[in-house]
Biopython code that builds the backbone (N, CA, C, O; Angstrom):
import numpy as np
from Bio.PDB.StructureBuilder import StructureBuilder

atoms = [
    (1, "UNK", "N", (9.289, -31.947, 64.114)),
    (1, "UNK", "CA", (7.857, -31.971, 63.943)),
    (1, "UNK", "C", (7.467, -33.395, 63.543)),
    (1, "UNK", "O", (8.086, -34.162, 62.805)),
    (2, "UNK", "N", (6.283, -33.594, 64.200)),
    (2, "UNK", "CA", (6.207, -35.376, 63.837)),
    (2, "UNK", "C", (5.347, -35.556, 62.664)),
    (2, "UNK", "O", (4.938, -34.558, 62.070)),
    (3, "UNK", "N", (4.981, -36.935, 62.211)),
    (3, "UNK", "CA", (4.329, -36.790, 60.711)),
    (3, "UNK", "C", (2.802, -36.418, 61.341)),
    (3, "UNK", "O", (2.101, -35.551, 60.820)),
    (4, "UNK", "N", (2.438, -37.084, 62.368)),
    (4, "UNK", "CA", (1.130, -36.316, 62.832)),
    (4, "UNK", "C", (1.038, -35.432, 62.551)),
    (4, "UNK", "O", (0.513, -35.197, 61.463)),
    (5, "UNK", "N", (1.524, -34.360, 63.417)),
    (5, "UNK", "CA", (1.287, -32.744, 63.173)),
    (5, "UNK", "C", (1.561, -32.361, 61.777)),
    (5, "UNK", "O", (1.124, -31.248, 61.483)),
    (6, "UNK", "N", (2.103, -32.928, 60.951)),
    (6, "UNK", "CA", (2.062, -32.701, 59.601)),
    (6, "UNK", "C", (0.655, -32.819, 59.067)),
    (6, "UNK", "O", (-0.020, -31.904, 58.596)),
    (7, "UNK", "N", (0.308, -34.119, 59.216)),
    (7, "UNK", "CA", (-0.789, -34.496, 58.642)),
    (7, "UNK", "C", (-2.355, -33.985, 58.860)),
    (7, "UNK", "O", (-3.395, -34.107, 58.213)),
    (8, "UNK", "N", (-1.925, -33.261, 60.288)),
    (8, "UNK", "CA", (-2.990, -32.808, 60.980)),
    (8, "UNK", "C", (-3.307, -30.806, 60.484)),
    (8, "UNK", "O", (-4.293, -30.069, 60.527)),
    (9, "UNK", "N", (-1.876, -30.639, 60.062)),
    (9, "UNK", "CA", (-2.046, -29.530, 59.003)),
    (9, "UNK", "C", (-2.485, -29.697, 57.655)),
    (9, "UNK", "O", (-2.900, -28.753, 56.983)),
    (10, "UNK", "N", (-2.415, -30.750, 57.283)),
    (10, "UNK", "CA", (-2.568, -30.901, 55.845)),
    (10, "UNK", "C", (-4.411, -31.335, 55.677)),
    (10, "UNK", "O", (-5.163, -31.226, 54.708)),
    (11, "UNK", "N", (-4.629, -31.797, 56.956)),
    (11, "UNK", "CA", (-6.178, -32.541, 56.916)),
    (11, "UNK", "C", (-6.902, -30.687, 57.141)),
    (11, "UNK", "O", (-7.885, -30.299, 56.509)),
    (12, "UNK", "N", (-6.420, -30.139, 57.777)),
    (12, "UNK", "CA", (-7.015, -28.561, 58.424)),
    (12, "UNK", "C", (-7.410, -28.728, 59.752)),
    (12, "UNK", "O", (-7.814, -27.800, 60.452)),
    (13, "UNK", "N", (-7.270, -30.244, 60.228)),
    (13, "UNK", "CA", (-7.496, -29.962, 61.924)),
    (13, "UNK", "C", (-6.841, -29.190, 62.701)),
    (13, "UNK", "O", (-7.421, -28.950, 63.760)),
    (14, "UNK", "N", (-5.969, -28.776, 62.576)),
    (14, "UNK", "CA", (-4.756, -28.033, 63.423)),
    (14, "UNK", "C", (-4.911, -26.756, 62.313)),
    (14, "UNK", "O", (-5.099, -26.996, 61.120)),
    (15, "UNK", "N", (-4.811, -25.353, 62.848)),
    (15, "UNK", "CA", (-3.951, -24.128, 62.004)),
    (15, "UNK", "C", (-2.598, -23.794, 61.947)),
    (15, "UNK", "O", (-2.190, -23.313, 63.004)),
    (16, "UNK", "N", (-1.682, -23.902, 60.966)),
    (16, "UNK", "CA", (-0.357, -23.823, 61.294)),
    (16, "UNK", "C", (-0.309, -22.161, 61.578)),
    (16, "UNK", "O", (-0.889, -21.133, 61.228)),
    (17, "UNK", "N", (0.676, -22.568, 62.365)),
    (17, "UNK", "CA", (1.219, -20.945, 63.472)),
    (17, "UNK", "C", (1.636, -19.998, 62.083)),
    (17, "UNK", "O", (2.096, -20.382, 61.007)),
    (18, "UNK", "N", (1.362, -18.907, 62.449)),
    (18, "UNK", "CA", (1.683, -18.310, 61.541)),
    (18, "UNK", "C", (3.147, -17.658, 60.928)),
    (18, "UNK", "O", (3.397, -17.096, 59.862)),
    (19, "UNK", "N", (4.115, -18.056, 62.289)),
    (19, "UNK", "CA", (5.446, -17.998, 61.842)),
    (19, "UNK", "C", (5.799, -18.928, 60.912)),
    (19, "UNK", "O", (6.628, -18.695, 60.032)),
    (20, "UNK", "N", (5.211, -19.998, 61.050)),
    (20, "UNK", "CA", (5.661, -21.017, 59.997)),
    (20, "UNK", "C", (5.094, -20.896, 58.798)),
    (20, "UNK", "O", (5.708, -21.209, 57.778)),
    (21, "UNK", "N", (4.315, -20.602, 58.788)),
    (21, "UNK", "CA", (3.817, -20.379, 57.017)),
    (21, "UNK", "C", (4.069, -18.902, 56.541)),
    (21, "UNK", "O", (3.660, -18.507, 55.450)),
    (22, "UNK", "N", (4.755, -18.120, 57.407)),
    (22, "UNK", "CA", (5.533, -17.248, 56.814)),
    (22, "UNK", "C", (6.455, -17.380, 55.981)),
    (22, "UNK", "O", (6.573, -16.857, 54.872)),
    (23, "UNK", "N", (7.504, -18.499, 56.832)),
    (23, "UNK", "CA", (8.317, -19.273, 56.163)),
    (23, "UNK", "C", (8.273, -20.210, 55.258)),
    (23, "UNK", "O", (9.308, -20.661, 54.768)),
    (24, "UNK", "N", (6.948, -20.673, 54.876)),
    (24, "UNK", "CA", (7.290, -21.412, 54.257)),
    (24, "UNK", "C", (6.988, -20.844, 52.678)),
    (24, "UNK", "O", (7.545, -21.327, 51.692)),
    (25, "UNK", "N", (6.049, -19.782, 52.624)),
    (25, "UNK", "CA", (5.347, -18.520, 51.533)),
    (25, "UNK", "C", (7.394, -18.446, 51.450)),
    (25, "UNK", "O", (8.004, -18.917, 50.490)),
    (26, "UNK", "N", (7.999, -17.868, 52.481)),
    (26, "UNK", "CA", (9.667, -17.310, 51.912)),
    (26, "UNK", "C", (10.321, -18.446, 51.237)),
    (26, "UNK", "O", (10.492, -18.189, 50.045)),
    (27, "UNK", "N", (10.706, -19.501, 51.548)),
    (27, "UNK", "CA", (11.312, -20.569, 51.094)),
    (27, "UNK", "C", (10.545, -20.709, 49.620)),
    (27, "UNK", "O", (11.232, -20.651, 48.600)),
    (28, "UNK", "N", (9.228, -20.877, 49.544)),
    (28, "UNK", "CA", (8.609, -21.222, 48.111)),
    (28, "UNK", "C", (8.884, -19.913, 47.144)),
    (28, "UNK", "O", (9.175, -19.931, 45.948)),
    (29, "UNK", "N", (8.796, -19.336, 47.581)),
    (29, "UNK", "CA", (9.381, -17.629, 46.543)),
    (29, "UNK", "C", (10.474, -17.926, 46.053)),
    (29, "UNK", "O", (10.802, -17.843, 44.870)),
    (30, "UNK", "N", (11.514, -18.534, 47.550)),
    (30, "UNK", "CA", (12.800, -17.915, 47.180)),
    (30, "UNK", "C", (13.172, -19.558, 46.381)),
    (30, "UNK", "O", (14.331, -19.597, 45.968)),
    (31, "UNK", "N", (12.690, -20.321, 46.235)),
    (31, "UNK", "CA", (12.764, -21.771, 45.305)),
    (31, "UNK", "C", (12.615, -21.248, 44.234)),
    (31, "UNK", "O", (13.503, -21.165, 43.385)),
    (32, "UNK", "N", (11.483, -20.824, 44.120)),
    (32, "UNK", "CA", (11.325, -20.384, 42.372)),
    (32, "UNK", "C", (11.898, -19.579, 41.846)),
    (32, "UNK", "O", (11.922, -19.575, 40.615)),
    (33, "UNK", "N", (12.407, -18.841, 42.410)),
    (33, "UNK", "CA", (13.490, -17.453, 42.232)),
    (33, "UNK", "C", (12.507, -16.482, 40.823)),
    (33, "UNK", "O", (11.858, -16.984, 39.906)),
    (34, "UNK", "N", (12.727, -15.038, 41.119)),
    (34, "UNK", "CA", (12.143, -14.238, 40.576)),
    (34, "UNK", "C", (12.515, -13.954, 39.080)),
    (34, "UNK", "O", (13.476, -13.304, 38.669)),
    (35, "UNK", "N", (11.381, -14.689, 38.244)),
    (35, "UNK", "CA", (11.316, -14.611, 36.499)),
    (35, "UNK", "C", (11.509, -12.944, 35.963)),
    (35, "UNK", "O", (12.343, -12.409, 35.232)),
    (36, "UNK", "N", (10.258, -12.409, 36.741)),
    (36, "UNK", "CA", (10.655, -11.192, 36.074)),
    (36, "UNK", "C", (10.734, -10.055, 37.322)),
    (36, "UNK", "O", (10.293, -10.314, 38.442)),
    (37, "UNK", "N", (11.327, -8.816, 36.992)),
    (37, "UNK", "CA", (10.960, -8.118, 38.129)),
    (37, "UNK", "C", (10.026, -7.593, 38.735)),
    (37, "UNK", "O", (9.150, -7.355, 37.903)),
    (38, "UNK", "N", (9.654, -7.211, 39.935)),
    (38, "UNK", "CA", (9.053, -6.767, 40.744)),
    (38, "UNK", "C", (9.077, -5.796, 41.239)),
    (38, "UNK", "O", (9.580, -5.822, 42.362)),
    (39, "UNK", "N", (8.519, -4.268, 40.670)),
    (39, "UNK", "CA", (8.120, -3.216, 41.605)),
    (39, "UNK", "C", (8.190, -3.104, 42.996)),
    (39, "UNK", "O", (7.331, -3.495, 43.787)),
    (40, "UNK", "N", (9.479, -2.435, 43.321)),
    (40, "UNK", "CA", (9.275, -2.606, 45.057)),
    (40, "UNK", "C", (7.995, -1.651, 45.569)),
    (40, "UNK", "O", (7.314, -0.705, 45.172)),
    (41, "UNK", "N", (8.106, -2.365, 46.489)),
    (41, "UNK", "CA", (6.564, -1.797, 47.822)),
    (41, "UNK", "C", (6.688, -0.388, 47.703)),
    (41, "UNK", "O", (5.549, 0.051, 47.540)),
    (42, "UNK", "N", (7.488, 0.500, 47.705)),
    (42, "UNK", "CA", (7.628, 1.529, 48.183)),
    (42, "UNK", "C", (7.726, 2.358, 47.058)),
    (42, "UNK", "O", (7.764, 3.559, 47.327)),
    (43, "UNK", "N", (7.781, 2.034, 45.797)),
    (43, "UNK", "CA", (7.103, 2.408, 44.225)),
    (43, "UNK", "C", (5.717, 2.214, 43.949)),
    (43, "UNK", "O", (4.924, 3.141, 43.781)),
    (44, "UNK", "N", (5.372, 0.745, 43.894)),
    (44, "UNK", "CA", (3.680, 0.337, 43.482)),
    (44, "UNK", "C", (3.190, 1.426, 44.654)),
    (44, "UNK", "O", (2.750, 2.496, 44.234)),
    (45, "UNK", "N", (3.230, 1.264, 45.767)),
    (45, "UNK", "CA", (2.514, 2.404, 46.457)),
    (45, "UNK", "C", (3.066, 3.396, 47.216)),
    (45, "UNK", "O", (3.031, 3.512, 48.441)),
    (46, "UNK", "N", (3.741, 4.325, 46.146)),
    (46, "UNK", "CA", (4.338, 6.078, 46.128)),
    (46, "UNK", "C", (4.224, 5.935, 47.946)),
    (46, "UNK", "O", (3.240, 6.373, 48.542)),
    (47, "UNK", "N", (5.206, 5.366, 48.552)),
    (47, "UNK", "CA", (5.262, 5.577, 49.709)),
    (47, "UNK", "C", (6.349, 6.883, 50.085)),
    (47, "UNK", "O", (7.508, 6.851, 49.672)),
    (48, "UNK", "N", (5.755, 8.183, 51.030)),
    (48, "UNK", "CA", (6.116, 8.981, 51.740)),
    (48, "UNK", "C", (7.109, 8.499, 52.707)),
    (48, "UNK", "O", (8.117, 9.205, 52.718)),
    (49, "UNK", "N", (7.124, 7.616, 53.434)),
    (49, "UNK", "CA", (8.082, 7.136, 54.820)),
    (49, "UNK", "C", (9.346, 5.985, 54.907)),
    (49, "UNK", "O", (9.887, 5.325, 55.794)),
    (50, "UNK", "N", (9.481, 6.164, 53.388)),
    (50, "UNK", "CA", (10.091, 4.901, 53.000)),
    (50, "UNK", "C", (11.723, 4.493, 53.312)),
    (50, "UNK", "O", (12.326, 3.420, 53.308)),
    (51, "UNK", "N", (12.095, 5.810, 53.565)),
    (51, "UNK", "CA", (13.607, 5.746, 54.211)),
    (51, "UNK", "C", (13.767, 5.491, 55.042)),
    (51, "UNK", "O", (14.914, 5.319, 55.453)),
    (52, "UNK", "N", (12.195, 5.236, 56.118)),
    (52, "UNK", "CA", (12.004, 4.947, 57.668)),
    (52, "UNK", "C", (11.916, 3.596, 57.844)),
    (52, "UNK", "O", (12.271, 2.944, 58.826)),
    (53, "UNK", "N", (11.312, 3.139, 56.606)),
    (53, "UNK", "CA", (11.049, 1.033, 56.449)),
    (53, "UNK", "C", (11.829, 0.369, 56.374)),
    (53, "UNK", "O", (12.846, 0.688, 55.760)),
    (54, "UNK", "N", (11.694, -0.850, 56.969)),
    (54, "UNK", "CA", (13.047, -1.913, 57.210)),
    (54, "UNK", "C", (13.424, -2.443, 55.457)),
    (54, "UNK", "O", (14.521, -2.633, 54.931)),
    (55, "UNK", "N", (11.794, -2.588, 54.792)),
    (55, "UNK", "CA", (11.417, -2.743, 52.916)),
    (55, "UNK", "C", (12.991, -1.889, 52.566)),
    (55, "UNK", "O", (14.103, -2.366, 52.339)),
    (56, "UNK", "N", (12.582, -0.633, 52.630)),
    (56, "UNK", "CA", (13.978, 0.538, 51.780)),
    (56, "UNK", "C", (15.607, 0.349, 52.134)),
    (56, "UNK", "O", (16.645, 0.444, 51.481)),
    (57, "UNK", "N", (15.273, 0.035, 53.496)),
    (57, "UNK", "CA", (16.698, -0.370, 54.644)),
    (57, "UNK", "C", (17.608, -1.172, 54.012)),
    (57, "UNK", "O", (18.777, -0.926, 53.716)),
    (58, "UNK", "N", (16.793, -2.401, 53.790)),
    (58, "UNK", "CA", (17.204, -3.311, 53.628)),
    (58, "UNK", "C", (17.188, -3.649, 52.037)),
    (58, "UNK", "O", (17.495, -4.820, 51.815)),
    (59, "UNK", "N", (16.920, -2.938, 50.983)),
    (59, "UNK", "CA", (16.422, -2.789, 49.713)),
    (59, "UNK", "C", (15.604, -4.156, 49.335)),
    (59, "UNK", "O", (16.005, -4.826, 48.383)),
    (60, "UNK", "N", (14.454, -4.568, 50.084)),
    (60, "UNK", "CA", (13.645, -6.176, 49.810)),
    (60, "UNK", "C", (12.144, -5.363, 49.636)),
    (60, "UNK", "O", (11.291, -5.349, 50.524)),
    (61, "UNK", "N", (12.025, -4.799, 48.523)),
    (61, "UNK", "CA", (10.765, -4.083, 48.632)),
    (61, "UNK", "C", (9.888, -5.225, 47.838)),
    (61, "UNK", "O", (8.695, -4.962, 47.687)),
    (62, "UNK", "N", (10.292, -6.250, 47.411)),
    (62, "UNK", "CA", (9.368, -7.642, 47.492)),
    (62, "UNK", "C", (9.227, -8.787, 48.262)),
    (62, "UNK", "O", (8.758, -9.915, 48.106)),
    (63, "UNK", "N", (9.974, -7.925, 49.463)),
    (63, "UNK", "CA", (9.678, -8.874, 50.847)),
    (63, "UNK", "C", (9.232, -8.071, 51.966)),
    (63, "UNK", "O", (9.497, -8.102, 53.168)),
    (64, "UNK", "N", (8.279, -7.143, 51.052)),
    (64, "UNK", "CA", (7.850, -6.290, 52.793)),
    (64, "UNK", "C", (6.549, -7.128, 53.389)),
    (64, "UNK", "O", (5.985, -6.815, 54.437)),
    (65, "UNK", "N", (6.272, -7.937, 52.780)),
    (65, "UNK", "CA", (5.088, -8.956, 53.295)),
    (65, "UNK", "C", (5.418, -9.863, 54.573)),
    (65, "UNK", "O", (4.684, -10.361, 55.426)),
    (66, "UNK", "N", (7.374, -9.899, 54.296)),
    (66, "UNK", "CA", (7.870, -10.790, 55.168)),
    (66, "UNK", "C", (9.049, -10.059, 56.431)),
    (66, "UNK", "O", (9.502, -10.657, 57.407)),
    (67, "UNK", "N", (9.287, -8.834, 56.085)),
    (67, "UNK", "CA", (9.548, -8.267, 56.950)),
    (67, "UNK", "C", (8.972, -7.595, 58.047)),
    (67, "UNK", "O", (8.127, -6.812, 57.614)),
    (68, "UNK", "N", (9.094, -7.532, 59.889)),
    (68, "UNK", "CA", (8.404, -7.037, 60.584)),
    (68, "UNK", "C", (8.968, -5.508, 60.705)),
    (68, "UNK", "O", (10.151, -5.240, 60.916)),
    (69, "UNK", "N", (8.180, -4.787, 60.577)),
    (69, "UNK", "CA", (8.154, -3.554, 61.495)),
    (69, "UNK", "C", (7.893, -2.972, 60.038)),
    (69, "UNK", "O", (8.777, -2.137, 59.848)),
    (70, "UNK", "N", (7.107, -3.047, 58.989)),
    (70, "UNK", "CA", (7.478, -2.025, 57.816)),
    (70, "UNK", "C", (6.173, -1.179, 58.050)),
    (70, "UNK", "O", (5.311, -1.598, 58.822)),
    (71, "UNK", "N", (6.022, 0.098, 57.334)),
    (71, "UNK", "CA", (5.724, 0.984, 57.138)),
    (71, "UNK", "C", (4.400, 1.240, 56.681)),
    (71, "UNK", "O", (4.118, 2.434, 56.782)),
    (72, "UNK", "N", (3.485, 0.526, 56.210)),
    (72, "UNK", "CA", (2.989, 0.264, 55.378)),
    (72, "UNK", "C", (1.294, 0.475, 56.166)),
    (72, "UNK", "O", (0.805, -0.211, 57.064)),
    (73, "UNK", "N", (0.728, 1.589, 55.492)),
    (73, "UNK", "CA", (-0.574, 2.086, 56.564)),
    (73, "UNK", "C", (-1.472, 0.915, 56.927)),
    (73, "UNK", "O", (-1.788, 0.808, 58.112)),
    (74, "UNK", "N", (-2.089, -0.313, 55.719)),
    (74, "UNK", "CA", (-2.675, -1.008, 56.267)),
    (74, "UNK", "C", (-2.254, -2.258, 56.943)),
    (74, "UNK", "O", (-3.156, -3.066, 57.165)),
    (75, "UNK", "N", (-0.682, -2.663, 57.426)),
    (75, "UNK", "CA", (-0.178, -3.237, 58.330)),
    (75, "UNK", "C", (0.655, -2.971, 59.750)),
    (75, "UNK", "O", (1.196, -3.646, 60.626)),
    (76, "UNK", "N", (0.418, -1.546, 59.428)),
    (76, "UNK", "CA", (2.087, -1.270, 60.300)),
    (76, "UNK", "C", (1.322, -1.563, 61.799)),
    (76, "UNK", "O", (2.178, -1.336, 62.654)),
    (77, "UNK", "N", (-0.156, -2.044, 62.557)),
    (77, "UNK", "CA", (0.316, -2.085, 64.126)),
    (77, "UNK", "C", (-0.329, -3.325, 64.227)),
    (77, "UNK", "O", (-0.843, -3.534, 65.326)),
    (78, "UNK", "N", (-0.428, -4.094, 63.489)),
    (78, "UNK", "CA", (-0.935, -5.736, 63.411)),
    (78, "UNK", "C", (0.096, -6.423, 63.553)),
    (78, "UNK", "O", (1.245, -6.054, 63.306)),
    (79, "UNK", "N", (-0.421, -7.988, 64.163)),
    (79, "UNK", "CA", (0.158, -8.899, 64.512)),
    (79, "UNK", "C", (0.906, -9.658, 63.170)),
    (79, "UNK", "O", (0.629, -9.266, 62.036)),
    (80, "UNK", "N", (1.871, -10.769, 63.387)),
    (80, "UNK", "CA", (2.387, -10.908, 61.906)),
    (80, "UNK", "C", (1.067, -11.777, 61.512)),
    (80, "UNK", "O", (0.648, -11.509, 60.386)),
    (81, "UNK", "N", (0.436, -12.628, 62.122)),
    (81, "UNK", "CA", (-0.532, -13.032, 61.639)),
    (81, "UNK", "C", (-2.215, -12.497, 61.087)),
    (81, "UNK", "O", (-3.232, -13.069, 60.696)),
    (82, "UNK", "N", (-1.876, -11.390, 61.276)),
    (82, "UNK", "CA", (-2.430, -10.452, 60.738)),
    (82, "UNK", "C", (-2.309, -9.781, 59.833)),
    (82, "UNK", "O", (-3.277, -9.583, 59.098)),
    (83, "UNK", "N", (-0.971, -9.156, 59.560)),
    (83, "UNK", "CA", (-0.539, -8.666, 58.398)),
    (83, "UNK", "C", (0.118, -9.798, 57.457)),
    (83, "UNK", "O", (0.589, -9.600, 56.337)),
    (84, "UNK", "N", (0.065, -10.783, 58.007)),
    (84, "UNK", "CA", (0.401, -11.901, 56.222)),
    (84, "UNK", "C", (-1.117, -11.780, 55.654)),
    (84, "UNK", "O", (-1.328, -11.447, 54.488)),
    (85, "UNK", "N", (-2.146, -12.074, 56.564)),
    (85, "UNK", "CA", (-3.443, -12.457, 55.785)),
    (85, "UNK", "C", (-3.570, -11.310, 54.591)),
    (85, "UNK", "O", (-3.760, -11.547, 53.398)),
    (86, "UNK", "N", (-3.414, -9.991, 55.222)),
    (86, "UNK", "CA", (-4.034, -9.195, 54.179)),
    (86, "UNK", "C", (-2.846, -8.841, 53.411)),
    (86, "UNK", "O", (-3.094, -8.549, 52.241)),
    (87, "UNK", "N", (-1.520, -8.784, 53.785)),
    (87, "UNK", "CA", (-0.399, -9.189, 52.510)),
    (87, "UNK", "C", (-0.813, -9.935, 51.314)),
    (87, "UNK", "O", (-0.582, -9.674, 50.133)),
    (88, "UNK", "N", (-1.641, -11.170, 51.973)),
    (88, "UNK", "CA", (-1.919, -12.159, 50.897)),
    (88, "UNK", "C", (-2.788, -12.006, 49.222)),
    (88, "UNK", "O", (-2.974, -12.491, 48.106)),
    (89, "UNK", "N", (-3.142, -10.680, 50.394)),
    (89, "UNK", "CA", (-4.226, -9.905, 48.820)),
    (89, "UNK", "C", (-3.243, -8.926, 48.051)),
    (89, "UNK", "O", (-3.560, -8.570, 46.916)),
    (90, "UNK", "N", (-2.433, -8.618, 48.443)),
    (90, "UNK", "CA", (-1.464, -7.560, 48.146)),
    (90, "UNK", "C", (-1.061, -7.909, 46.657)),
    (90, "UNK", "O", (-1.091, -9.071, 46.252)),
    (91, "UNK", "N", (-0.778, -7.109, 46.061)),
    (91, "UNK", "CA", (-0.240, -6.942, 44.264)),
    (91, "UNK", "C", (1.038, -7.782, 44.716)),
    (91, "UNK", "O", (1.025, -9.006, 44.588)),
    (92, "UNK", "N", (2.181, -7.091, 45.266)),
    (92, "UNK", "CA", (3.657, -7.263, 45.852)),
    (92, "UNK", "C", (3.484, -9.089, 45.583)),
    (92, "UNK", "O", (3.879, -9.775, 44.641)),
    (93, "UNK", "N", (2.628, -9.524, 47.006)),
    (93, "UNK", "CA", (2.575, -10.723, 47.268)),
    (93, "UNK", "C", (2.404, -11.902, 46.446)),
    (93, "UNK", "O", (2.965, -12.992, 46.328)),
    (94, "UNK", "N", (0.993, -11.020, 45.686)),
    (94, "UNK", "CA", (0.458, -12.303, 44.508)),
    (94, "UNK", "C", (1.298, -12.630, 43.439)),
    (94, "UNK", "O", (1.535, -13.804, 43.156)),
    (95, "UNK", "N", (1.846, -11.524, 42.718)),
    (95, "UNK", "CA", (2.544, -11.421, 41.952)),
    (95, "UNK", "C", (4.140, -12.560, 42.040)),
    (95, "UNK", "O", (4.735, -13.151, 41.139)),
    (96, "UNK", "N", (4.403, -12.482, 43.545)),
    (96, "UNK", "CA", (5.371, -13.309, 43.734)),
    (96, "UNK", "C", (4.700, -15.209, 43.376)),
    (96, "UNK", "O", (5.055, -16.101, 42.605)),
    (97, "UNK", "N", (3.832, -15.097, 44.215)),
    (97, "UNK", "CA", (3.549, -16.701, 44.062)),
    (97, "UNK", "C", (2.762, -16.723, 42.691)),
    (97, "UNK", "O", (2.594, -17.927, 42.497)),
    (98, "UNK", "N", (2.325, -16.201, 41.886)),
    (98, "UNK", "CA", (2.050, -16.467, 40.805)),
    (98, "UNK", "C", (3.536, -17.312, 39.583)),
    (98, "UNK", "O", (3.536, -18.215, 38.746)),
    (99, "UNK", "N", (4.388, -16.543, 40.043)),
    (99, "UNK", "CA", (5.795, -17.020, 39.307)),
    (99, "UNK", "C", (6.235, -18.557, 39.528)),
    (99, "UNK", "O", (7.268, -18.984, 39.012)),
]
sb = StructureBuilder()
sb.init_structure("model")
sb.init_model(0)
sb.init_chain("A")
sb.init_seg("    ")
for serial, (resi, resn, name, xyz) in enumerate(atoms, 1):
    if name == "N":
        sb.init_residue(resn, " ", resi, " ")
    sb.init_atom(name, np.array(xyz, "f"), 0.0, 1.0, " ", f" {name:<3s}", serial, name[0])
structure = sb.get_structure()
């Protein structure tokens, strides 16, 4: 990536893709590493289908923001750039970048 396109994200002329600032929300989480714990997804909201979610599968129920295909009624048939935005309001989510 050249420093342009850097800079051209950082000014807001350009929108970065949303795979990449998926990654980069994961990398900054996983830098700070988790102070205290976190209620998985599938507790904070008494989820019914949860043995079916990649969240339970995979036991990352504070990375269902960043996993595709999870369960979750107000994301499960949105685009990922769709379901980060409203992840972003999410308890799960905030709670992480607050740390």
């Amino acid at each position: 990536m050249s420093l342009k396109t850097i800079h051209s994200y950082e000014q807001g002329w350009r929108t970065i893709p949303g795979h990449i600032e998926r990654q980069l929300f994961f990398l900054l989480i996983n830098q700070r590493g988790k102070k205290s714990p976190v209620l998985p997804c599938w507790e904070q909201k008494q989820c019914d289908v949860k043995e079916e979610c990649p969240a339970w599968e995979f036991q990352s129920g504070h990375l269902c923001w960043f996993l595709n295909g999870t369960l979750c009624d107000c994301t499960q048939s949105l685009t990922q750039r769709e379901k980060l935005e409203i992840c972003k309001n999410c308890k799960i989510f905030t709670e992480l970048m607050k740390e």
